[in-house]
LOMAR-387895 format. One record per residue (C-alpha): residue in three letters; x, y, z. Coordinates in steps of 0.001 Angstrom, whole numbers, padded with zeros to 6 digits, always signed. Each point is the difference from the previous one (the first is absolute). Layout:
<pts>
ALAXYZ;...
</pts>
This chain:
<pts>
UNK+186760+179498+103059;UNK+001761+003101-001182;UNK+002367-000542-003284;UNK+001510+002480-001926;UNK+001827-001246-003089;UNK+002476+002784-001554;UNK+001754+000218-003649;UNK+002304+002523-001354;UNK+002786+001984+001745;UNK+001013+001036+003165;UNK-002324+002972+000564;UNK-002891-002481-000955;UNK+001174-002190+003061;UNK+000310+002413+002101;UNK-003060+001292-000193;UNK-001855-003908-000238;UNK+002301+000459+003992;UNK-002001+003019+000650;UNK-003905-001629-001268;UNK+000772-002631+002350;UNK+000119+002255+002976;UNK-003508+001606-000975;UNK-001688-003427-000220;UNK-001163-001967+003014;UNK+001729-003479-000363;UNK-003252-001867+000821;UNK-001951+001330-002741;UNK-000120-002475-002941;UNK+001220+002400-002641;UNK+002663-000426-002951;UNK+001436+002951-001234;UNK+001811+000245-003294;UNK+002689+002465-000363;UNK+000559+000166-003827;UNK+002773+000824-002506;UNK+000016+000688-003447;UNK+003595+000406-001185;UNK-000452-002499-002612;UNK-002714-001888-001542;UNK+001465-003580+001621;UNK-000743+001951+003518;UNK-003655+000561-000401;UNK-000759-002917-001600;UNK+001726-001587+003098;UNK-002387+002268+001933;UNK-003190-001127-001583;UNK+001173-003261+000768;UNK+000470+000322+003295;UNK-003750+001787+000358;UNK-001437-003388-001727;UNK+001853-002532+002274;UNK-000625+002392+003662;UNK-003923+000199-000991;UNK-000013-003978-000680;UNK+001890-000719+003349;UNK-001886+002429+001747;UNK-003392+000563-001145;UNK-001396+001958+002689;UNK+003155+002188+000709;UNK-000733+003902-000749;UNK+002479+000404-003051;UNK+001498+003236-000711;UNK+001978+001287-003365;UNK+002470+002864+000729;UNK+003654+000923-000829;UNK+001268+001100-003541;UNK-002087-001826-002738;UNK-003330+001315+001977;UNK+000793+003691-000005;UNK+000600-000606-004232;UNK-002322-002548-000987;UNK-003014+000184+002639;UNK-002706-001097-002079;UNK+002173-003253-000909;UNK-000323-001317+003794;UNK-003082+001735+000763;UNK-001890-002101-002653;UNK+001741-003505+001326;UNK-002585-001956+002484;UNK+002848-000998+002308;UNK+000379+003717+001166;UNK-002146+001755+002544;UNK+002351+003394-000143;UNK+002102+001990-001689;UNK+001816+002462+001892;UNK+002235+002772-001596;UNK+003584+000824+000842;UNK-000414+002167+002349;UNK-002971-001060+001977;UNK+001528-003371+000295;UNK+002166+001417+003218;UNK-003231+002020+001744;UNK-000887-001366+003045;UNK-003855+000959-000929;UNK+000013-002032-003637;UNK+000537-003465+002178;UNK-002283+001415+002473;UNK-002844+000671-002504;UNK+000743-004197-001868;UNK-000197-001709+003457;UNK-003239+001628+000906;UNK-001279-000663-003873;UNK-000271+003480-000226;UNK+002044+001701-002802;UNK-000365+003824-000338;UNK+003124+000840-001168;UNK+000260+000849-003581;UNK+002612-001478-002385;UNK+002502+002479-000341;UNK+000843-000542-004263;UNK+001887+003252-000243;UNK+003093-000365+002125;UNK+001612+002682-001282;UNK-002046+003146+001346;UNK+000274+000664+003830;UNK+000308-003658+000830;UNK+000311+000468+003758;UNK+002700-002708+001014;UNK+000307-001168+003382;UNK+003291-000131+001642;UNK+001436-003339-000113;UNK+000693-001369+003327;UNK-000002-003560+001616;UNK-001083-000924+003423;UNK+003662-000528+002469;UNK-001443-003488+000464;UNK+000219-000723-004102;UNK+003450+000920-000223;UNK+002578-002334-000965;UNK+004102+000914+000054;UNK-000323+000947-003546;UNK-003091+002032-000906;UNK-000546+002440-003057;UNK-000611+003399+000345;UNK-002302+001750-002963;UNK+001302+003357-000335;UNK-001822+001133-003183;UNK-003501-001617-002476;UNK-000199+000270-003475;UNK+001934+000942-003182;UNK+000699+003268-002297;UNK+001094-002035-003010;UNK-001711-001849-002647;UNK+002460-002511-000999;UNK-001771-001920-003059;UNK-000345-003454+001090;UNK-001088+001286+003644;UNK-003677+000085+001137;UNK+001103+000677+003693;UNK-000490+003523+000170;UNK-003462-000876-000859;UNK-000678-001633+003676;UNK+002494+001955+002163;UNK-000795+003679-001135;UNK+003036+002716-000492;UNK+002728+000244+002152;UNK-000735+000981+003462;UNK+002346-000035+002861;UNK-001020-000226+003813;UNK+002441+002802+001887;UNK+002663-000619+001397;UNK-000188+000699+003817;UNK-003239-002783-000158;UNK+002727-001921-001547;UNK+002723+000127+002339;UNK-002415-000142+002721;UNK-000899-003545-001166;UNK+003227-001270-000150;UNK+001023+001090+003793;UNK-003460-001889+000650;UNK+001442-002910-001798;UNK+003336+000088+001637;UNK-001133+000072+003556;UNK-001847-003070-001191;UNK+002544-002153-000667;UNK+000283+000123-003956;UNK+003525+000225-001043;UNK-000353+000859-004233;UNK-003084+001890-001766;UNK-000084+000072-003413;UNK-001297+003348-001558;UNK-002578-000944-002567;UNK-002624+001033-002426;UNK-000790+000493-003446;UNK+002947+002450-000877;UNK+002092+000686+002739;UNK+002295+001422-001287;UNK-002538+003079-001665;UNK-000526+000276+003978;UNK-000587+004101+000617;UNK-000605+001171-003351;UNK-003518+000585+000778;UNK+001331+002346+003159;UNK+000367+003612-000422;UNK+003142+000016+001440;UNK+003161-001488-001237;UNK-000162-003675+001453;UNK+001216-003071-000983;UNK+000573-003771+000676;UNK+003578+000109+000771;UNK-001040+002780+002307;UNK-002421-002202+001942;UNK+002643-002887+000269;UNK+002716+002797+001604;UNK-003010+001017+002422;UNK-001218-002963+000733;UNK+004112-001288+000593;UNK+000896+003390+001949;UNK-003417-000153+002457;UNK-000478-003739+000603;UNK+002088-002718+001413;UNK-001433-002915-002359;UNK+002677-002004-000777;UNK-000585-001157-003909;UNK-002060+001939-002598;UNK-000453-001258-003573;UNK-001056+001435-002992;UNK-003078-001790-002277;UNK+000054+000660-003767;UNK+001516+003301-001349;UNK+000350+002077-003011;UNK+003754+000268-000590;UNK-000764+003786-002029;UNK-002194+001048+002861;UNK+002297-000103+002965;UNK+001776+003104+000746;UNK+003767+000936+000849;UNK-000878-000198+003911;UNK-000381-003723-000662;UNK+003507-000638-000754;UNK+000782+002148+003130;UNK-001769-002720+002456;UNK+000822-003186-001824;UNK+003123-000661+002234;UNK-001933+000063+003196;UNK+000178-003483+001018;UNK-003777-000176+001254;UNK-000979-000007-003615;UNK-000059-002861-001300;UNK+002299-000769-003114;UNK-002356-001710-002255;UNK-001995+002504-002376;UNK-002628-001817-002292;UNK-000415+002141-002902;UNK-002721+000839-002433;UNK+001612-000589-003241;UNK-002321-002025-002014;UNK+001968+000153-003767;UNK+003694+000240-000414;UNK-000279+001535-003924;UNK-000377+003674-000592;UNK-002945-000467-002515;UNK-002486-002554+002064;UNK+000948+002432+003299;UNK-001435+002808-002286;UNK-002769-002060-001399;UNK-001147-000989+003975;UNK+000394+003770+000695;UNK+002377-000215+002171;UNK+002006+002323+001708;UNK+003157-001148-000017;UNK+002708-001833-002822;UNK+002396-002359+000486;UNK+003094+002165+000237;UNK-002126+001673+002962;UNK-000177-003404+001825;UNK+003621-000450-000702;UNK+001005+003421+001760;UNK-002247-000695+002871;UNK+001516-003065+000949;UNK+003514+000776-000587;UNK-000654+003183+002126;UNK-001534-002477+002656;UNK+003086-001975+000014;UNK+002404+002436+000155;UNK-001833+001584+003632;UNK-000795-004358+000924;UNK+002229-002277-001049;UNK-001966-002950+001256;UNK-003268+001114-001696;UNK-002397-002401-002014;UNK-002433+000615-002037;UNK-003535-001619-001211;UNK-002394+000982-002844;UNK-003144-000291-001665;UNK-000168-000827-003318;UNK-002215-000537-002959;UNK+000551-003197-002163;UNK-001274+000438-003415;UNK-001624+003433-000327;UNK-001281+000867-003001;UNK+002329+000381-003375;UNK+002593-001237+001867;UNK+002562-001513-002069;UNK+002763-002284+000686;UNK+002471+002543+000080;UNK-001916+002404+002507;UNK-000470-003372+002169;UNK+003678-000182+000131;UNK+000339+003734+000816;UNK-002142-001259+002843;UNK+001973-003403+000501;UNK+003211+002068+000106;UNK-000865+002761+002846;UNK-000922-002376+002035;UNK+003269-002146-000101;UNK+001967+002754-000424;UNK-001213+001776+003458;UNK+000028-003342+001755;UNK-004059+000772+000607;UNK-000193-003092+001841;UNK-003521+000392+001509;UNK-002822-000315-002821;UNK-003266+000161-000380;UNK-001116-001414-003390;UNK-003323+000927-001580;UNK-001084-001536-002642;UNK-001409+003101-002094;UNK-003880-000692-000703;UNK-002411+002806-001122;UNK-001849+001971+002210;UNK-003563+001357-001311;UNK-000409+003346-000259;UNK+003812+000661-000352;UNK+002199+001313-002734;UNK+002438-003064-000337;UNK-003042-002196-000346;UNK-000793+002115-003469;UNK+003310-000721-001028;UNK+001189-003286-002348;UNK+001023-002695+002322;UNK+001884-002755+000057;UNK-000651-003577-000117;UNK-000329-001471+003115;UNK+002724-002941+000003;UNK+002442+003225-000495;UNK-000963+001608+003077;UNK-000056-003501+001570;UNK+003771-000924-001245;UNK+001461+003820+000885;UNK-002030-000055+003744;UNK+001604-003934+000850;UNK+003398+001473-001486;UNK+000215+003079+002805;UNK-001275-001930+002602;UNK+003048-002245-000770;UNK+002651+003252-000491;UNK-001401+001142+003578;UNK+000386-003599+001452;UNK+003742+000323-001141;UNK+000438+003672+001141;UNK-001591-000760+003397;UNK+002393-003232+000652;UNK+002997+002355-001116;UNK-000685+002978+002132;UNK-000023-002398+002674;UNK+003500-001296-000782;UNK+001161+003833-000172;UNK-001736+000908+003431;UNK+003002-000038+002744;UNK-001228+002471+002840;UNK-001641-001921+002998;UNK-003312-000726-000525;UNK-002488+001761+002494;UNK-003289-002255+000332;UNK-003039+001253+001276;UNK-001642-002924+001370;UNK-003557-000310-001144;UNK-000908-003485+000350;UNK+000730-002897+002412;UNK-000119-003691-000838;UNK+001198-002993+001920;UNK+003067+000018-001066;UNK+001181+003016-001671;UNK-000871+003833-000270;UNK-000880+001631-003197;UNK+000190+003531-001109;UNK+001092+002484-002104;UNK+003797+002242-000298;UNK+000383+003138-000897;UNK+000559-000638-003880;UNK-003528-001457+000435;UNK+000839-003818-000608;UNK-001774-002485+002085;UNK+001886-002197+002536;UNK-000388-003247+001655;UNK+002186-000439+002977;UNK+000732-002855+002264;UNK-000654+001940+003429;UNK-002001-000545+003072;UNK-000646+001935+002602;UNK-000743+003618-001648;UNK-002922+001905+000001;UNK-002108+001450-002519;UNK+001262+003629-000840;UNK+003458-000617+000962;UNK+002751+001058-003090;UNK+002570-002902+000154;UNK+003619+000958-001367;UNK+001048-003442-002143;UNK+002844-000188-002827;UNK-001322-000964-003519;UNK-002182-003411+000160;UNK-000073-000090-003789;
</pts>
């Protein structure tokens, strides 16, 4: 039995895809493919080790992903792992070689940011699904303060661009209808070039060379993307859902996370969106209880959100990472964090059910899953549908009126 068990973000998923494809599905091997985002996700990982080893005691267990490439020595020292594979020798086909035959040469590669040697992220045809990721860059220039990230992906580095559009053509005469670019920070894509080349750039290529039918964005920087963006955001093969790295919505915690953007930024980017796409939503990460927050700077938050209609959240709960700035700095008490967290997640539950209300263009469903009686999927505003409809295939993009 093969089983690899993924946390974390897209990227991290895609590449769990990709270790599945380099290990032989008879060998009785568990791989897991770690996060560590937040404290809650590795002790959820260290769980997971203990329960795998106790259901399968003779399974070869292997530690990779995020939380290995920082903290090695934590899983190296736990009895329920045999291996610990870095971030980058995770998706060699010679590391899975070397653990099957209980033969491990390969070093542990603890500095990923020097030379780190990537390979280029592909999946087999036969893996694909009608919605597949594409990674189009690794790592991260910026040190925001309550980020350890950087720390297991490296710098920014971007794969080029004719690889790129390459794999999507490969993709398309496959039969998958919307890739997702993804990464760490796609929207830094090129800056490592020396030539000007950018994200929106890519997107125009990639929409000008290929026939693929629906491409969507993963997480960007609203400060990072470029004037060409706002040139391609009407094409209708881009999907009009951006989910947007926001993480504060007061001018004094953005500075305190070092980020590169303020509010009044955010403001200008979506209202620019809007202008170019009427029917344009929007989704965010954000950061519940960061340290020195006040009540007022909450609301700063509280108030962004509601007043941008940012209907599709992600909530973190803010909890200190070692070895980062914002875990030096005084925190707050941890029914606060609780209470501000429960009260976003209940804003976005609100925004999400208006937004729906407010959607009237026909909904175009791609259909990615088929039950007995009813296809699910999701539209272009990226909001999951259940539909009473037989007799469609997987792939096909059904044209409905609102169901909400």
């Amino acid at each position: 039995m093969t089983k690899v068990v993924n946390f974390g973000c897209r990227l991290n998923n895609f590449e769990g895809k990709k270790i599945e494809e380099l290990i032989p599905q008879q060998d009785n091997i568990i791989v897991i493919n770690s996060c560590a985002v937040t404290n809650e996700t590795e002790r959820q990982v260290r769980q997971t080790i203990r329960r795998a080893r106790k259901e399968n005691p003779d399974a070869k267990l292997v530690m990779t992903g995020c939380a290995a490439q920082i903290s090695p020595n934590d899983y190296k020292t736990m009895p329920e792992v045999d291996y610990v594979i870095d971030n980058i020798n995770k998706l060699k086909q010679k590391t899975w070689d070397e653990i099957l035959e209980d033969h491990q040469t390969t070093p542990f590669m603890e500095d990923i940011f020097t030379n780190p040697l990537d390979v280029e992220p592909s999946l087999q045809n036969e893996s694909f699904g009608v919605r597949e990721s594409l990674v189009i860059q690794q790592g991260c220039n910026h040190r925001c303060t309550f980020c350890i990230i950087p720390f297991g992906r490296g710098n920014n580095r971007s794969f080029d661009p004719s690889y790129l559009i390459d794999e999507v053509k490969r993709h398309v005469d496959s039969g998958v209808k919307e890739i997702v670019l993804t990464g760490v920070d796609i929207s830094d894509y090129g800056s490592d070039f020396d030539h000007h080349y950018c994200m929106s750039l890519l997107i125009n290529d990639i929409l000008q060379q290929t026939s693929l039918e629906r491409l969507r964005l993963s997480s960007i920087d609203c400060v990072e993307v470029d004037e060409h963006f706002f040139e391609i955001l009407d094409n209708e093969r881009l999907m009009p859902h951006l989910h947007l790295s926001i993480q504060s919505g007061d001018a004094m915690i953005l500075k305190r996370m070092k980020r590169r953007h303020n509010p009044e930024d955010v403001n200008n980017f979506i209202g620019r969106c809007r202008k170019v796409r009427k029917e344009i939503t929007f989704g965010a990460d954000i950061i519940a209880g960061f340290p020195t927050e006040n009540e007022e700077m909450f609301q700063n938050t509280y108030n962004l959100l509601n007043d941008n209609q940012i209907s599709h959240l992600h909530i973190f709960p803010f909890s200190p990472k070692k070895n980062t700035p914002a875990a030096r700095m005084p925190q707050l008490e941890k029914s606060i964090i609780k209470k501000r967290a429960q009260d976003l997640r209940y804003l976005g539950d609100n925004l999400l059910s208006l937004v729906k209300k407010n959607l009237r263009d026909e909904r175009k469903i791609l259909i990615e899953e088929l039950n007995t009686h009813h296809i699910s999927g999701y539209d272009q505003n990226y909001i999951k549908h259940q539909i009473p409809m037989i007799g469609m295939s997987l792939g096909e993009i059904v044209t409905t009126q609102c169901s909400f």
